[in-house]
NUTIMAR-81904 format. One record per residue (C-alpha): residue number from 1; x, y, z. Coordinates in steps of 0.5 Angstrom, whole numbers, m for minus. Layout:
// residues N
<num:NUM, xx:X, yy:Y, zz:Z>
...
END
This chain:
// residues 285
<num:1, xx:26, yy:74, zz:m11>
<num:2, xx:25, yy:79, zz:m5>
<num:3, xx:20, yy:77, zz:0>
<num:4, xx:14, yy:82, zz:1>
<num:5, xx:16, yy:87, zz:7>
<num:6, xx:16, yy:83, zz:14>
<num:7, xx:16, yy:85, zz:21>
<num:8, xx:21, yy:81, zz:26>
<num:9, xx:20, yy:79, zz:33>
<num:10, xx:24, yy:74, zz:37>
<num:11, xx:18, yy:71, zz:43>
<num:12, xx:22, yy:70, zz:49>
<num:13, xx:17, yy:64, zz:51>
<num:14, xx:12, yy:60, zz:49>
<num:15, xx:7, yy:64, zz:52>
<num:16, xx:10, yy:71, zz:48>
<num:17, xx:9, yy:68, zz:42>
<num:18, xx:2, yy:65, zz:43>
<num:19, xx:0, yy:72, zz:45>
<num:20, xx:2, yy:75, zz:40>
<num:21, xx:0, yy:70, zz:35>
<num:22, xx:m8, yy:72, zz:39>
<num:23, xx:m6, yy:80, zz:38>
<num:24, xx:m5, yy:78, zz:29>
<num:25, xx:m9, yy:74, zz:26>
<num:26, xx:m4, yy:73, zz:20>
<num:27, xx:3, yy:73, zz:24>
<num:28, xx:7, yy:66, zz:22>
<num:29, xx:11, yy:63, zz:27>
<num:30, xx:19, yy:61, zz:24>
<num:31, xx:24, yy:56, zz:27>
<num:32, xx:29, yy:54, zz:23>
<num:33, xx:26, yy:58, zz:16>
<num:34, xx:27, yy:52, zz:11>
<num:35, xx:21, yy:51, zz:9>
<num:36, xx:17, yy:59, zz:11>
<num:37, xx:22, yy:63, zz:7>
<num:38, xx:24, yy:60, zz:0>
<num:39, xx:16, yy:60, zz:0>
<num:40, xx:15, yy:67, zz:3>
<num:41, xx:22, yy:70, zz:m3>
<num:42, xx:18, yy:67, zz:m8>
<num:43, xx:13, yy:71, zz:m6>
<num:44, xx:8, yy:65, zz:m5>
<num:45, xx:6, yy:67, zz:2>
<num:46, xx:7, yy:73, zz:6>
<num:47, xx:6, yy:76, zz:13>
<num:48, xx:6, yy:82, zz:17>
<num:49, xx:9, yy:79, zz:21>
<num:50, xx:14, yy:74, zz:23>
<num:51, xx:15, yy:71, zz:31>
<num:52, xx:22, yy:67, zz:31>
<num:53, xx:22, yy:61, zz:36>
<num:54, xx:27, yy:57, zz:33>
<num:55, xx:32, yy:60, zz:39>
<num:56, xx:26, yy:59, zz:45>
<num:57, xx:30, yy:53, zz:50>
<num:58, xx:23, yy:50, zz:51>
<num:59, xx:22, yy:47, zz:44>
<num:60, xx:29, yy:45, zz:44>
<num:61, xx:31, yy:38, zz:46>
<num:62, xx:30, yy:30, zz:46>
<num:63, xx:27, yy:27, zz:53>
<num:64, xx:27, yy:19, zz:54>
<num:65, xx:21, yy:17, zz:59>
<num:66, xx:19, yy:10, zz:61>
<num:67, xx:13, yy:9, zz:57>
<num:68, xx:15, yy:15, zz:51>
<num:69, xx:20, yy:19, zz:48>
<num:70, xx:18, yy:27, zz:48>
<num:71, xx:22, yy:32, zz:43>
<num:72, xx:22, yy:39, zz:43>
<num:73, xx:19, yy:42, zz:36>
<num:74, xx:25, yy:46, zz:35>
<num:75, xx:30, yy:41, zz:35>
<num:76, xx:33, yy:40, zz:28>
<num:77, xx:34, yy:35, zz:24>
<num:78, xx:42, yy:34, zz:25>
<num:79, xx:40, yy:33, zz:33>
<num:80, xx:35, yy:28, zz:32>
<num:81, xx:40, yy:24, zz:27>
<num:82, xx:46, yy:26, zz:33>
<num:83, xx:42, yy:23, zz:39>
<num:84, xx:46, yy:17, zz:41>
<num:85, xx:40, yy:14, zz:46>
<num:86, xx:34, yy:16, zz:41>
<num:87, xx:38, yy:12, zz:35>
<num:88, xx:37, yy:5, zz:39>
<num:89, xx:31, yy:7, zz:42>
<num:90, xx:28, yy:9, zz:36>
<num:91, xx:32, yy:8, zz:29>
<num:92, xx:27, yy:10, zz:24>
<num:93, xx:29, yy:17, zz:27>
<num:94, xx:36, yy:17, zz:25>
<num:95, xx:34, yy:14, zz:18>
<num:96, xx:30, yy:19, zz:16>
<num:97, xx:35, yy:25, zz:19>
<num:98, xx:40, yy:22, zz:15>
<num:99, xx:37, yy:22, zz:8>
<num:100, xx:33, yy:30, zz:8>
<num:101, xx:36, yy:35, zz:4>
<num:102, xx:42, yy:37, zz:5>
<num:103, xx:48, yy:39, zz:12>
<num:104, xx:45, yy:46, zz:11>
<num:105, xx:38, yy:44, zz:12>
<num:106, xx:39, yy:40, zz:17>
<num:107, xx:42, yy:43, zz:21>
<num:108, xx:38, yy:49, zz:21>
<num:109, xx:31, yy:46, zz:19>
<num:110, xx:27, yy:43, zz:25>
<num:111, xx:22, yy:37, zz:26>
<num:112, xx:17, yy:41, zz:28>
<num:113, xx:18, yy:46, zz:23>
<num:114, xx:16, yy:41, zz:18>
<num:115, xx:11, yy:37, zz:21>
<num:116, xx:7, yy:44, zz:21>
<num:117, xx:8, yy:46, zz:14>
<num:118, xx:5, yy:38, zz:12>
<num:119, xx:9, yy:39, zz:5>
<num:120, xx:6, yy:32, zz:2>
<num:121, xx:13, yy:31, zz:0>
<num:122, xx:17, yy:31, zz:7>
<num:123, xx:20, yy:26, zz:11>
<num:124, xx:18, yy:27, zz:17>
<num:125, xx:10, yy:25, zz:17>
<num:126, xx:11, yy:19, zz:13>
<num:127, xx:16, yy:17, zz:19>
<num:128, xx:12, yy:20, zz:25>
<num:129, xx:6, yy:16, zz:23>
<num:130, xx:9, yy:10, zz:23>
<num:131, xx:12, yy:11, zz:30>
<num:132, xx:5, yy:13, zz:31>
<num:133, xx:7, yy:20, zz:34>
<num:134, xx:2, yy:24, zz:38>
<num:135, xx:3, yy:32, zz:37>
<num:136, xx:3, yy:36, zz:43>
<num:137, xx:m1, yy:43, zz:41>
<num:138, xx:m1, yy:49, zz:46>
<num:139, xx:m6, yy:55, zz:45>
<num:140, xx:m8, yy:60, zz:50>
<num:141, xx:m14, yy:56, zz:52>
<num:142, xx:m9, yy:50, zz:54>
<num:143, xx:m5, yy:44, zz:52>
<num:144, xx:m8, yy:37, zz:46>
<num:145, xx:m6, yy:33, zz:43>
<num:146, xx:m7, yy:31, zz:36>
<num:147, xx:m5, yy:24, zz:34>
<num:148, xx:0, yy:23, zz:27>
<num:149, xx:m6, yy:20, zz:24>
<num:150, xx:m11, yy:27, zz:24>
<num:151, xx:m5, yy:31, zz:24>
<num:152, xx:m4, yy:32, zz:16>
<num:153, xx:m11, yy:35, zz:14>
<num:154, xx:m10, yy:38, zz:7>
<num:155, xx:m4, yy:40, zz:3>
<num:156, xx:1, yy:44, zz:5>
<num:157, xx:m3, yy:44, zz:11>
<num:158, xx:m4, yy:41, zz:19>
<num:159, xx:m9, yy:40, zz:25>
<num:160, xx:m5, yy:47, zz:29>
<num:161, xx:m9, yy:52, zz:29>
<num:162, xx:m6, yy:59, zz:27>
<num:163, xx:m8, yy:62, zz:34>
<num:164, xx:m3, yy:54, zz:37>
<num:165, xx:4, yy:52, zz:36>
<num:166, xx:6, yy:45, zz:37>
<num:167, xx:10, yy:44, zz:42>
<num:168, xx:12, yy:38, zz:43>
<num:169, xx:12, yy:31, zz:39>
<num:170, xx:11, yy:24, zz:44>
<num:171, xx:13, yy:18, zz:41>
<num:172, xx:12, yy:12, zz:45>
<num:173, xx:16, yy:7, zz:47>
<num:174, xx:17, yy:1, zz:47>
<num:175, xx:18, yy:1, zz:39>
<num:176, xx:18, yy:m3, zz:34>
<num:177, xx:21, yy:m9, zz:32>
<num:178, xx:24, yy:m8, zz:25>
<num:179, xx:23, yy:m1, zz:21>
<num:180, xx:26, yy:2, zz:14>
<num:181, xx:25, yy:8, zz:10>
<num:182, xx:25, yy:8, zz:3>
<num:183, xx:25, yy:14, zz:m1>
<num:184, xx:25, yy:16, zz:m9>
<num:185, xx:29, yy:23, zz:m8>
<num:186, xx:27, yy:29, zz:m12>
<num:187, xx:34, yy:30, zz:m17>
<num:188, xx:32, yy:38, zz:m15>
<num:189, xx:30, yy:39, zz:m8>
<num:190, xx:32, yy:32, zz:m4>
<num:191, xx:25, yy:32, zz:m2>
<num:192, xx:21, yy:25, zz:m4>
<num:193, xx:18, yy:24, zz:m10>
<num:194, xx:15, yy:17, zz:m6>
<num:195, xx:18, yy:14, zz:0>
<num:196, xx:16, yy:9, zz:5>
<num:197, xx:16, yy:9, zz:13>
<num:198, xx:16, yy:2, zz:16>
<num:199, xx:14, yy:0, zz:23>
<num:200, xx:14, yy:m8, zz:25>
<num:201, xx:13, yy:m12, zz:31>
<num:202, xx:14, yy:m19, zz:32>
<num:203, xx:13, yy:m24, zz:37>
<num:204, xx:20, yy:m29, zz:36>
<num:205, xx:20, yy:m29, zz:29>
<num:206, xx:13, yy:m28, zz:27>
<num:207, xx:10, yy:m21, zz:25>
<num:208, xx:4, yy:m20, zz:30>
<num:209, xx:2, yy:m12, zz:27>
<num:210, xx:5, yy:m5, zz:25>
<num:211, xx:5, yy:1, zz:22>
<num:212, xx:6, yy:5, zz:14>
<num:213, xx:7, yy:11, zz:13>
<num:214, xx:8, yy:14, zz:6>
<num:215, xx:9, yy:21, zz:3>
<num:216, xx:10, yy:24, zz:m3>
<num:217, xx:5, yy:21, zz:m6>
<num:218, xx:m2, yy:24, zz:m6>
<num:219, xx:m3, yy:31, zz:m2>
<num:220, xx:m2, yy:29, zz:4>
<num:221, xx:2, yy:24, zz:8>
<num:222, xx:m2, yy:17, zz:10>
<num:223, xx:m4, yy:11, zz:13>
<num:224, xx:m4, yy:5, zz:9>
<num:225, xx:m9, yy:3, zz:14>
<num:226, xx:m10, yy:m3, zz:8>
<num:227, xx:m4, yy:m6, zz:8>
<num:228, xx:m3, yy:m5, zz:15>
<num:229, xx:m10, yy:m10, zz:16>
<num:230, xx:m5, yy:m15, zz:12>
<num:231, xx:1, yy:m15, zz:17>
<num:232, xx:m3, yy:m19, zz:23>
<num:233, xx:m6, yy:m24, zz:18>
<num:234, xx:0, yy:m28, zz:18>
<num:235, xx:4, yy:m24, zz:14>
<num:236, xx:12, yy:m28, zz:13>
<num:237, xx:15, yy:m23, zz:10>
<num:238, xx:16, yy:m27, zz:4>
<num:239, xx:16, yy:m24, zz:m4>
<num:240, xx:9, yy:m26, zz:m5>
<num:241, xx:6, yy:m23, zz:1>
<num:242, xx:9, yy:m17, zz:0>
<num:243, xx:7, yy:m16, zz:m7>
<num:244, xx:0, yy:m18, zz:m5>
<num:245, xx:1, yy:m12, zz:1>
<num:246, xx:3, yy:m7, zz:m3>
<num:247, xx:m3, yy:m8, zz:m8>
<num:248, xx:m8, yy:m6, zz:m3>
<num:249, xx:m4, yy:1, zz:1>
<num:250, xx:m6, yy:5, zz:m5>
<num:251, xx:m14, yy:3, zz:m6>
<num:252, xx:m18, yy:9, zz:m7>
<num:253, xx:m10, yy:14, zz:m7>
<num:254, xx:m10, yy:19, zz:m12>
<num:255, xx:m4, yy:21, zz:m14>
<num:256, xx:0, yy:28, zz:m14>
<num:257, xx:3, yy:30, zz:m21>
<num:258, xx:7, yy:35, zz:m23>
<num:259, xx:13, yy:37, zz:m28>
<num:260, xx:17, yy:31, zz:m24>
<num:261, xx:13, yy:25, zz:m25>
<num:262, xx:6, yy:25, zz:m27>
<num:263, xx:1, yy:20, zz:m23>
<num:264, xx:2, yy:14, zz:m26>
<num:265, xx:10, yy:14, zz:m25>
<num:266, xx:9, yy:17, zz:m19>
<num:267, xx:4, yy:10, zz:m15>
<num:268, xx:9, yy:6, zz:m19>
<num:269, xx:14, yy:10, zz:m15>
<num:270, xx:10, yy:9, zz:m8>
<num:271, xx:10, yy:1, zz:m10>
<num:272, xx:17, yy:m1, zz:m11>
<num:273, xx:19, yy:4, zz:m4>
<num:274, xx:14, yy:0, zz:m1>
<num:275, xx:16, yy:m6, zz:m2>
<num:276, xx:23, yy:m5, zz:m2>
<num:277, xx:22, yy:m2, zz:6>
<num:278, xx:18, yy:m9, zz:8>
<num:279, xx:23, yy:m12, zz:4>
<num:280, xx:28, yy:m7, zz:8>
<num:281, xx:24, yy:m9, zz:15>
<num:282, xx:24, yy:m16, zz:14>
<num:283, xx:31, yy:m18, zz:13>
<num:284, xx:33, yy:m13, zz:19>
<num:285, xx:36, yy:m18, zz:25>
END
């Protein structure tokens, strides 16, 4: 289908397109288009105007500080894959980039572009939440920060107000021990059905704690904040201690259904990528 008539502007900075955006209460912000414009062909969302980033040097790039990584929000999905340093720093990264969609999509798609449009079914939240990311949001009134675990709001929907972009995503460091991912692709689109993100620290050879990211499961990413308690109580990594961990991640989620998978499928789904990402984690050396 063709999309609704749109204007086109590429901003020359950050500050252009903030102020833009305050000039038009329903321009919408493009940087690699992947998730905006089928949406938009489809005539499931429409603007007047389009203000394009994607090319803006300020959003782009991977930094490495002492205490945290920072990467630019429009830095792609096969760049984030490509990083030599941030795959050791941070392997989760290069799991996840290895496993969205397709070449095309990943080397035109960015991070920022993702986590923004909070499609419960991406890769990247159920990822930047086990990281325990912070999302740099700039507005005209100055800058914030909004950590991973407030961002996903509602479906299809994150904390970045119309009048914000977000600028940058801060992981800190050092990282964890032992991560996986675990994701059920959709045969159609590559985005997931359920998936896993998981994030562990040890001390010697003993979990001490970590971190669960899920998406696809219900209308936003999540927390599994439940079985997260369970990971410092003496967690072995053993088939019983997963089995009990995964029963409690899911207590109180309702799941999506759709055409794919109805809500029963889809949690049992949730369960079997859980537990094959601890599984995954555990076994790590």
């Amino acid at each position: 289908m063709i999309p609704y008539p749109v204007d086109y502007v590429r901003a020359t900075s950050v500050a252009h397109a903030l102020a833009m955006l305050a000039g038009d209460s329903e321009a919408k912000l493009l940087a690699g288009g992947h998730s905006l414009i089928p949406i938009m062909k489809l005539r499931l969302a429409s603007t007047p105007l389009l203000i394009d980033i994607g090319r803006l040097p300020e959003l782009r790039g991977i930094e490495i500080h002492s205490d945290h990584i920072a990467i630019g929000a429009a830095t792609t999905h096969a760049e984030l894959g490509d990083h030599l340093r941030l795959s050791e720093l941070s392997p989760l990264i290069r799991i996840a980039a290895d496993v969205i969609a397709d070449p095309t999509v990943r080397n035109r798609g960015t991070l920022g572009g993702s986590l923004v449009n909070a499609d419960p079914s991406a890769d990247w939240p159920a990822v930047m939440l086990a990281l325990d990311a912070r999302m740099e949001v700039r507005g005209v009134n100055g800058t914030r920060e909004v950590p991973a675990d407030a961002f996903f709001v509602g479906l299809m929907s994150s904390a970045v107000r119309q009048d914000e972009i977000l600028t940058r995503i801060l992981i800190p460091l050092p990282g964890p021990d032992r991560v996986a991912y675990r994701k059920f692709r959709h045969p159609a689109s590559g985005y997931a059905v359920a998936a896993a993100a998981v994030a562990l620290r040890y001390a010697g050879n003993s979990c001490t704690g970590g971190t669960i990211g899920m998406t696809g499961v219900a209308e936003t990413a999540f927390r599994a904040h439940a079985a997260e308690a369970e990971l410092s109580r003496g967690f072995t990594g053993s088939a019983e201690d997963i089995a009990r961990l995964v029963e409690t991640a899911f207590d109180g989620v309702t799941p999506l259904e759709d055409g794919f998978a109805d809500g029963a499928y889809r949690m049992q789904l949730a369960k079997v990528m859980l537990s094959r990402a601890l599984t995954d984690a555990v076994r790590e050396s």
